[in-house]
NULO-878130 format. One record per residue: residue number from 1; residue in three letters; z, x, y negated of N, C-alpha, C in turn. Coordinates in Angstrom, 1 decimal, decimal comma, always signed. Example, Ala and Ser with C-alpha at 12.3 -4.5 7.8 and 13.67 -1.06 7.14 Angstrom:
BEGIN
(1; 'ALA'; (+7,8; +13,2; +5,7); (+7,8; +12,3; +4,5); (+7,8; +13,2; +3,3));
(2; 'SER'; (+7,1; +12,8; +2,2); (+7,1; +13,7; +1,1); (+7,9; +12,9; +0,0));
This chain:
BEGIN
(1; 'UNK'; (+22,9; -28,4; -5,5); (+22,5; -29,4; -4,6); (+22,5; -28,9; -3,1));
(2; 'UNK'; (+23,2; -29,4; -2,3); (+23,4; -29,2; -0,8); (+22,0; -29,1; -0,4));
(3; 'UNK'; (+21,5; -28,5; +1,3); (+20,5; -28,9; +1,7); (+20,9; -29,2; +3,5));
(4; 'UNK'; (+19,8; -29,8; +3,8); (+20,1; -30,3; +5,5); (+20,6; -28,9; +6,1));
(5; 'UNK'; (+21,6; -29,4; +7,2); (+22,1; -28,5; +8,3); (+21,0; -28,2; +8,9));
(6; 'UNK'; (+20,3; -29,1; +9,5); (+19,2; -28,9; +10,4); (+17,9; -28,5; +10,0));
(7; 'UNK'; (+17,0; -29,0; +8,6); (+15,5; -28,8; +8,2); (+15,7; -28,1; +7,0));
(8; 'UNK'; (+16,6; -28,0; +6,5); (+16,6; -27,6; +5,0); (+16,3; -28,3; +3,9));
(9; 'UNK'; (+16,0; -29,5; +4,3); (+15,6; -30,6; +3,3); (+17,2; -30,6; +1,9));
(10; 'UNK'; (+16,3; -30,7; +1,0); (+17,6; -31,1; -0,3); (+18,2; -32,3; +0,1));
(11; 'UNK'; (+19,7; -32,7; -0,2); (+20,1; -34,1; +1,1); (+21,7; -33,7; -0,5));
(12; 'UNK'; (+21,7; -35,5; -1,1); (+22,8; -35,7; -2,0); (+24,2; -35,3; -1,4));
(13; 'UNK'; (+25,3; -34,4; -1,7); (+26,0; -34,9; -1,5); (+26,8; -35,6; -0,2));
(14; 'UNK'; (+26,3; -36,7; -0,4); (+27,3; -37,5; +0,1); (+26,3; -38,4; +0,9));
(15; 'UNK'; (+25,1; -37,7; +1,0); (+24,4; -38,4; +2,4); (+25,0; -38,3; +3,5));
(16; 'UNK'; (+24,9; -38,9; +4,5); (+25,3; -39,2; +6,2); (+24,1; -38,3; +6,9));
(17; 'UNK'; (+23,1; -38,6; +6,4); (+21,9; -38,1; +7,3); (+20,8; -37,8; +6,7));
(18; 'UNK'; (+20,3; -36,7; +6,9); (+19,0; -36,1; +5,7); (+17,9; -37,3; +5,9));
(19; 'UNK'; (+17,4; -37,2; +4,7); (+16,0; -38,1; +4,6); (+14,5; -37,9; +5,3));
(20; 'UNK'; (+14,8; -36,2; +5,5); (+13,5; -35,7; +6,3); (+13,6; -35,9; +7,9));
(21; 'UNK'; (+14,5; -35,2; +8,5); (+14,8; -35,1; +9,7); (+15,9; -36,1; +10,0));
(22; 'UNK'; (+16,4; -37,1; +9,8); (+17,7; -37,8; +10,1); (+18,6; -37,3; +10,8));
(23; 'UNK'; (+18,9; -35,8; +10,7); (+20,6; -35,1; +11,6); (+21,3; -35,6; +10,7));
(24; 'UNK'; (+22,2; -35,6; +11,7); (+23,6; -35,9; +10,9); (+24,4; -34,8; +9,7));
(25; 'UNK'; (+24,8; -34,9; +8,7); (+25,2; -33,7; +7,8); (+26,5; -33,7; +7,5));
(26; 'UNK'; (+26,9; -32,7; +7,6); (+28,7; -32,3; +8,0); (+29,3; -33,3; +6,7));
(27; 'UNK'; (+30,5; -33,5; +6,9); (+31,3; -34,4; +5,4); (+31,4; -33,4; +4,5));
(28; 'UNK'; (+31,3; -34,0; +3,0); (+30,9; -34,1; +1,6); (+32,2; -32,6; +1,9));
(29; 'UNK'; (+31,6; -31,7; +0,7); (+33,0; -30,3; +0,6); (+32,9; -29,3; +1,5));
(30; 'UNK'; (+31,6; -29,6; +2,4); (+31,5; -28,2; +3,6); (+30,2; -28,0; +3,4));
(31; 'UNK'; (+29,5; -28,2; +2,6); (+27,8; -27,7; +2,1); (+27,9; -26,2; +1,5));
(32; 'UNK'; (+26,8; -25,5; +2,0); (+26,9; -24,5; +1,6); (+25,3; -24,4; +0,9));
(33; 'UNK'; (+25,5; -24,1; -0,9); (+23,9; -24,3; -1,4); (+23,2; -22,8; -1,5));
(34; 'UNK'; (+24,1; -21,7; -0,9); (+23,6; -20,7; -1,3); (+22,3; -20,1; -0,5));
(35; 'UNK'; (+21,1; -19,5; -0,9); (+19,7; -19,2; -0,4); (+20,1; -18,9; +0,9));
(36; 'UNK'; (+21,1; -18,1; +1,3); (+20,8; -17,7; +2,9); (+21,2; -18,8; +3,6));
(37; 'UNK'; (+22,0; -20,2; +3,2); (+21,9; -21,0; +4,5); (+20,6; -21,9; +4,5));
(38; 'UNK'; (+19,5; -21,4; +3,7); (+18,4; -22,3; +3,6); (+17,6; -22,0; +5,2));
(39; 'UNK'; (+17,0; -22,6; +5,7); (+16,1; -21,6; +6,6); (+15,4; -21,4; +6,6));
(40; 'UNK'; (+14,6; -20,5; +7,3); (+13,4; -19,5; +6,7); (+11,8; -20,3; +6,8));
(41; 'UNK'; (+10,9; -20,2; +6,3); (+9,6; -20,8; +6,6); (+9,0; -21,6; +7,7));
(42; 'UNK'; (+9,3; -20,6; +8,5); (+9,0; -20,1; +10,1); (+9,9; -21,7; +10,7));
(43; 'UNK'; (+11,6; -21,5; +10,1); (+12,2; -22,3; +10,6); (+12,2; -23,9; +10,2));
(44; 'UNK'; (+12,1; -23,8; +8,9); (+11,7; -25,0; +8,5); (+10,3; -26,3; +8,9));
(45; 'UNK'; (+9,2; -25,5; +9,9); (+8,6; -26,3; +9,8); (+8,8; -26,8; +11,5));
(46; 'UNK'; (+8,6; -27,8; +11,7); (+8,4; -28,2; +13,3); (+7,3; -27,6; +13,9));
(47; 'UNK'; (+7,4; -27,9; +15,2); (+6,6; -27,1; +16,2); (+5,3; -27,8; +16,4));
(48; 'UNK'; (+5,2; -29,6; +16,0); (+4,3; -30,0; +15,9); (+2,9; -29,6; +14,9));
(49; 'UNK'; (+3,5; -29,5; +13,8); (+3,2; -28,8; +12,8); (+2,4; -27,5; +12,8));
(50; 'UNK'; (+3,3; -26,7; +13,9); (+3,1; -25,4; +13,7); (+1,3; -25,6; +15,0));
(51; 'UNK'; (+1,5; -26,7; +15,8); (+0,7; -26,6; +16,7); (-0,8; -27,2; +15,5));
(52; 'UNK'; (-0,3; -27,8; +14,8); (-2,0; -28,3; +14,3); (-2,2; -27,0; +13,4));
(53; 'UNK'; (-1,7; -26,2; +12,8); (-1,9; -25,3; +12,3); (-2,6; -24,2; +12,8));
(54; 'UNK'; (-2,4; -24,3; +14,2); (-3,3; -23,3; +14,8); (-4,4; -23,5; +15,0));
(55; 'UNK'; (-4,8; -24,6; +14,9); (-6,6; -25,0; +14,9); (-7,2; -25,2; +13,6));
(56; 'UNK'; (-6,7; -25,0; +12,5); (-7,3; -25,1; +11,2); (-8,2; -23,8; +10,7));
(57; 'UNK'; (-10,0; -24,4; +10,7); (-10,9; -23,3; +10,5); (-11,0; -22,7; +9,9));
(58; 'UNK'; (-11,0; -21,4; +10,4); (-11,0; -20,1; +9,9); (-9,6; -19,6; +8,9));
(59; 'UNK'; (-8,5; -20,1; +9,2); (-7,0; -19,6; +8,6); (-6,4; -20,3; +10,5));
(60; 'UNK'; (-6,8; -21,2; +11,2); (-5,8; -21,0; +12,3); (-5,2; -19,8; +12,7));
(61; 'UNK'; (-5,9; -19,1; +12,7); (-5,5; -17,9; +13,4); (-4,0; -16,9; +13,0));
(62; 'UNK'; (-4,0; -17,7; +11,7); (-2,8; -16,6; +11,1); (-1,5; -17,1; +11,4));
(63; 'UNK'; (-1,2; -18,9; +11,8); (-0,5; -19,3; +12,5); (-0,2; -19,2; +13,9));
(64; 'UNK'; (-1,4; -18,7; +14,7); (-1,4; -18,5; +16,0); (-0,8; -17,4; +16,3));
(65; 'UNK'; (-0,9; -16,9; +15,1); (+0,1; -14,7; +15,4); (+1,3; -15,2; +15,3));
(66; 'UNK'; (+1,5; -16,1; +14,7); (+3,0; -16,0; +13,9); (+3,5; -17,1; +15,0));
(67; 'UNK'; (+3,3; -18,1; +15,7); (+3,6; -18,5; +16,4); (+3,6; -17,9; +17,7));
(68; 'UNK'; (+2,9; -16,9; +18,1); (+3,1; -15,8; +19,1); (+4,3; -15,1; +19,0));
(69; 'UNK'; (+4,2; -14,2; +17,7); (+5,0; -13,5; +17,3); (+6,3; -13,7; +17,1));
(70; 'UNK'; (+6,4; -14,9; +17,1); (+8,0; -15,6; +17,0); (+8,7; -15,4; +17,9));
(71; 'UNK'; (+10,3; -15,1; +17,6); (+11,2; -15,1; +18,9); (+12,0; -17,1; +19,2));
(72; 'UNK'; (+11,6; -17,4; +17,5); (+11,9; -19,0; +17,4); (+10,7; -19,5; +19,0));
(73; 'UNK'; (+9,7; -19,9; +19,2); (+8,9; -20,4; +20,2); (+8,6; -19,9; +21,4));
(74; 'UNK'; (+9,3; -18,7; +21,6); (+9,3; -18,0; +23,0); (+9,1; -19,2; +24,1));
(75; 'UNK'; (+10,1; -20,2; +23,8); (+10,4; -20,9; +25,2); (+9,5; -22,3; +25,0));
(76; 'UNK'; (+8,4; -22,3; +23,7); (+7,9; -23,6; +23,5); (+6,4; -23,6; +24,3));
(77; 'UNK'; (+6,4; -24,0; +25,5); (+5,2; -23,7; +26,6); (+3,8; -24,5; +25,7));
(78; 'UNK'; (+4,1; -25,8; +25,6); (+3,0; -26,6; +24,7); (+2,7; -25,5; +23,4));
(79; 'UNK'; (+3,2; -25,3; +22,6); (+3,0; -24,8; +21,5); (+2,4; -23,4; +21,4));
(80; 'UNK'; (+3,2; -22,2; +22,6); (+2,4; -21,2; +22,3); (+1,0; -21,7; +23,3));
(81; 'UNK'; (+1,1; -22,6; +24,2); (-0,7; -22,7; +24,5); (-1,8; -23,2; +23,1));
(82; 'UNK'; (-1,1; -24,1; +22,5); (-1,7; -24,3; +21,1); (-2,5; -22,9; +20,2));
(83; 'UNK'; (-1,3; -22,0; +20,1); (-1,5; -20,7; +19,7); (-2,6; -20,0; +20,0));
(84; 'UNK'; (-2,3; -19,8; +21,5); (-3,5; -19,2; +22,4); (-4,9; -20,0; +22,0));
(85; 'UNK'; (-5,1; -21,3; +22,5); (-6,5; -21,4; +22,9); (-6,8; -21,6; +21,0));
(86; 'UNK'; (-5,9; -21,9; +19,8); (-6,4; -21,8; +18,4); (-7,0; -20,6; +18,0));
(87; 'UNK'; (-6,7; -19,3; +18,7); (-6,9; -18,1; +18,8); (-8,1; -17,7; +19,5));
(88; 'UNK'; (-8,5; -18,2; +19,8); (-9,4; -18,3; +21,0); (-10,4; -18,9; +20,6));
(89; 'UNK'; (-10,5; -20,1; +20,3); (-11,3; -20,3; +19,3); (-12,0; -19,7; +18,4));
(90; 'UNK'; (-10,9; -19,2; +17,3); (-11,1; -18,3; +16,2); (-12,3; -17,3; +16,5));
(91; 'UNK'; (-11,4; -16,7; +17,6); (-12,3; -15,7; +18,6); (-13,7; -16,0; +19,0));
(92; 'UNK'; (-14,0; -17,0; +19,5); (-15,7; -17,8; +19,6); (-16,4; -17,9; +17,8));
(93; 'UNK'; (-15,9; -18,5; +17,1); (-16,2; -18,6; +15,7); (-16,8; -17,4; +15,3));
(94; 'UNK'; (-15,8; -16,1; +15,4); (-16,3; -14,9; +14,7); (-17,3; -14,0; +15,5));
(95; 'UNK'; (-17,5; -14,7; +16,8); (-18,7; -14,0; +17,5); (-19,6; -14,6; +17,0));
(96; 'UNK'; (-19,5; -16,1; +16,7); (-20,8; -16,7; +16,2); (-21,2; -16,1; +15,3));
(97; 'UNK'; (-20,7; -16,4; +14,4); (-20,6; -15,2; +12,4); (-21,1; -13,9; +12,8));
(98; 'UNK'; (-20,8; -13,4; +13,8); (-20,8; -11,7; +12,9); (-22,3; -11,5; +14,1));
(99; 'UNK'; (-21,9; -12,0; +15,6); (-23,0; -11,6; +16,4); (-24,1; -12,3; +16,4));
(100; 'UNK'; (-23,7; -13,6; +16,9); (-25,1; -14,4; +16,6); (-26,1; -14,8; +15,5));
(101; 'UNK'; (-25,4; -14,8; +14,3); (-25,8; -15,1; +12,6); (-26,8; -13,8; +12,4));
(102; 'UNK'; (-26,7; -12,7; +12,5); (-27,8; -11,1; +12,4); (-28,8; -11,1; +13,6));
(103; 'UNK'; (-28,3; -11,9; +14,8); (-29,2; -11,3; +16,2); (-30,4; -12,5; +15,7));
(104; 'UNK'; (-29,8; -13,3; +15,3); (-31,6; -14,3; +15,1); (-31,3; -14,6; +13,6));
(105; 'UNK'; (-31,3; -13,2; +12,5); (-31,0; -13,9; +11,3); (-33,3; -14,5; +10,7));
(106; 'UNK'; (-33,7; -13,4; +11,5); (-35,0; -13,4; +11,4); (-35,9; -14,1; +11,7));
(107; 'UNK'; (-35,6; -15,1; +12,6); (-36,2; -16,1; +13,2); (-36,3; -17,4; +12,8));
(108; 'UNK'; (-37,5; -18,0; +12,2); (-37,3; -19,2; +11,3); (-37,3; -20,4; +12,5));
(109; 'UNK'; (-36,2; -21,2; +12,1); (-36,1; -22,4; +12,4); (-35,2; -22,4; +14,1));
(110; 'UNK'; (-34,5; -21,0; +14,3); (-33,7; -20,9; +15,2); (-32,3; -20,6; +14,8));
(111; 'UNK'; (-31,8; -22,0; +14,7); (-30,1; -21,8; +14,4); (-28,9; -21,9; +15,2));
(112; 'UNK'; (-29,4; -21,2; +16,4); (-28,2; -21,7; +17,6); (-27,0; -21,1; +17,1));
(113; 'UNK'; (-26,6; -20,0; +16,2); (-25,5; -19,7; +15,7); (-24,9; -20,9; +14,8));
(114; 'UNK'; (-25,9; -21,4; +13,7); (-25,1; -22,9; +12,9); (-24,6; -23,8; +14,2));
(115; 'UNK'; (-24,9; -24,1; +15,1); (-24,9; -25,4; +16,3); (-23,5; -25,0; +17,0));
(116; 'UNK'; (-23,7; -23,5; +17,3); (-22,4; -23,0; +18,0); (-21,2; -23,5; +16,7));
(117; 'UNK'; (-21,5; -23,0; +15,9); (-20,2; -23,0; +14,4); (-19,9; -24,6; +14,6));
(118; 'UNK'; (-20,9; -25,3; +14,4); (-20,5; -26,7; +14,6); (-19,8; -27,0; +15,4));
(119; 'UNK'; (-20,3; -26,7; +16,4); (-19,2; -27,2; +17,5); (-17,9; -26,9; +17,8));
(120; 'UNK'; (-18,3; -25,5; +17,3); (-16,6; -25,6; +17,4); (-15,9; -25,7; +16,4));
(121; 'UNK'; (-16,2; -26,3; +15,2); (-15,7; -27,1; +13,9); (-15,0; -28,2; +14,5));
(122; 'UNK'; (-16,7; -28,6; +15,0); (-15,7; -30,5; +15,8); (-14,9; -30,2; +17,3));
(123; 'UNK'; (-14,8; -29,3; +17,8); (-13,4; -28,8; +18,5); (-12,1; -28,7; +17,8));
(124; 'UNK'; (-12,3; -27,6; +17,0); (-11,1; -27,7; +16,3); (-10,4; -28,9; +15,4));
(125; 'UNK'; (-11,0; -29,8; +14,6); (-11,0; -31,1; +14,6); (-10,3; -31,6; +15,4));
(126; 'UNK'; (-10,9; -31,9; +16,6); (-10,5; -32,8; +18,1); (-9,6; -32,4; +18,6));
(127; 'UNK'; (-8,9; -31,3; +18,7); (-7,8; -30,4; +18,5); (-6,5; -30,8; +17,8));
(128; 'UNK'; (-7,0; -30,7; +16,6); (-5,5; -31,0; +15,2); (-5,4; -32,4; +15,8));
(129; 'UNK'; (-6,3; -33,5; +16,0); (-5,8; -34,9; +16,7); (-5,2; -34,4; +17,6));
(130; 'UNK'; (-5,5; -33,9; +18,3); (-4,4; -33,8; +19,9); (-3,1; -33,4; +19,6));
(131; 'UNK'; (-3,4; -32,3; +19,0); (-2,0; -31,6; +18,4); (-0,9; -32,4; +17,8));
(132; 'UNK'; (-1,2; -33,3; +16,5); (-0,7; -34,1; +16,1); (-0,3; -35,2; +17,0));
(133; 'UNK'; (-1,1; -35,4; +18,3); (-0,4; -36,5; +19,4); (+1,2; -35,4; +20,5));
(134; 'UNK'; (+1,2; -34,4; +19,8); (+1,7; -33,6; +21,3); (+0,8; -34,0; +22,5));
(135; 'UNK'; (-0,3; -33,4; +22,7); (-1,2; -33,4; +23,7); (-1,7; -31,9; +24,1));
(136; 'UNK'; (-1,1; -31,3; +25,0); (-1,7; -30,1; +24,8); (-3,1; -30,0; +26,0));
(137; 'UNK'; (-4,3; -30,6; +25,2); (-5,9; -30,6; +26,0); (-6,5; -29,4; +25,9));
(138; 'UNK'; (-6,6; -29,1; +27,3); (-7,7; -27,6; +27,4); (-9,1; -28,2; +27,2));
(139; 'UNK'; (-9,3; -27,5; +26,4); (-10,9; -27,4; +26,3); (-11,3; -26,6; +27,1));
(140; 'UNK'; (-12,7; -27,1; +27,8); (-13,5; -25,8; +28,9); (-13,6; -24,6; +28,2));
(141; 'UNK'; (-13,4; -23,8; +29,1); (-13,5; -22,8; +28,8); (-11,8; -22,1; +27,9));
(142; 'UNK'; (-12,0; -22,0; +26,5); (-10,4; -21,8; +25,9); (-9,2; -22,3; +27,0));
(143; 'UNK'; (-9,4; -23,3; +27,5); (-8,3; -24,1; +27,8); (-7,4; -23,5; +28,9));
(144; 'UNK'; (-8,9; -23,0; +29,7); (-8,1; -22,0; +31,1); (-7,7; -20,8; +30,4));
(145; 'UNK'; (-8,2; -19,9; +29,4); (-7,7; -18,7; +28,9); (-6,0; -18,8; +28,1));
(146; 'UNK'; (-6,1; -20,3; +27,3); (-5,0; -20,5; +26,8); (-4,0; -20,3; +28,2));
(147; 'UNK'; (-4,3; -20,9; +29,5); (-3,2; -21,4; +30,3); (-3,0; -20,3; +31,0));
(148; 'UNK'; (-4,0; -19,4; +31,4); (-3,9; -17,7; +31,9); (-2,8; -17,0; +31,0));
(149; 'UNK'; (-2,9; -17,2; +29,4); (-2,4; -16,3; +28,7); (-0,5; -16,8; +28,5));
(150; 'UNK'; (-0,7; -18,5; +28,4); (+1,0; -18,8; +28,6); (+1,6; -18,4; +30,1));
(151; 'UNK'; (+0,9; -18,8; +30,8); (+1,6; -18,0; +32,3); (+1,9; -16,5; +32,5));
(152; 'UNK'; (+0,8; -16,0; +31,8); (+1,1; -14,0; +31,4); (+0,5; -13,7; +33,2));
(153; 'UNK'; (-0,2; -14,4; +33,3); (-1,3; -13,8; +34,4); (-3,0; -13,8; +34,0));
């Protein structure tokens, strides 16, 4: 079975145009089904994709490396800020966890560490909407460090 020139999607034959991505697909007798013209993970998914991925709690982060790390998104300005301020995030989460959660584990009926977590639950939330709009919204605070870190100042 052939797969798309463009997404990698499985595509009959004698389709005109993949069913996932609608590119056009070379004529029937020039498909190549062997694993290396598939593309890789990385390449297969869209950049939209890759952007809601970076806000997803407590695993965003592993997409935010890999979306850094990529030489595929170098030039994608929306997307690695997605990265950044998903990371960033992450980054506020595990202060909450590890610093705040022990400094008042002793104190009854003081949970500013659960309130912090919350919030930035329903950030990241509010986030994956945006993402999924192509909206790249700074959040206070993240938002300027995201936009410090895409400019590399």
């Amino acid at each position: 079975m052939p797969f798309c020139s463009q997404c990698g999607n499985q595509v009959a034959p004698t389709d005109a145009y993949c069913g996932r991505c609608g590119a056009k697909q070379p004529p029937p007798g020039t498909y190549s089904a062997t694993w290396e013209s598939r593309p890789s993970a990385i390449e297969s998914v869209n950049a939209r994709t890759w952007s809601i991925l970076c806000y997803v709690p407590w695993v965003g982060w592993i997409a935010s490396v890999v979306v850094l790390a990529s030489n595929r998104f170098r030039q994608e300005r929306d997307l690695r800020f997605h990265a950044f301020q998903g990371l960033y995030l992450f980054v506020a989460w595990l202060i909450a966890d590890q610093v705040l959660r022990p400094l008042f584990w002793g104190v009854p009926r003081f949970h500013l560490y659960q309130l912090i977590e919350a919030v930035l639950l329903a950030m990241s939330i509010f986030m994956m909407v945006k993402a999924a709009h192509n909206e790249p919204y700074p959040l206070p605070l993240f938002g300027e460090l995201a936009e410090r870190s895409v400019s590399g100042g």
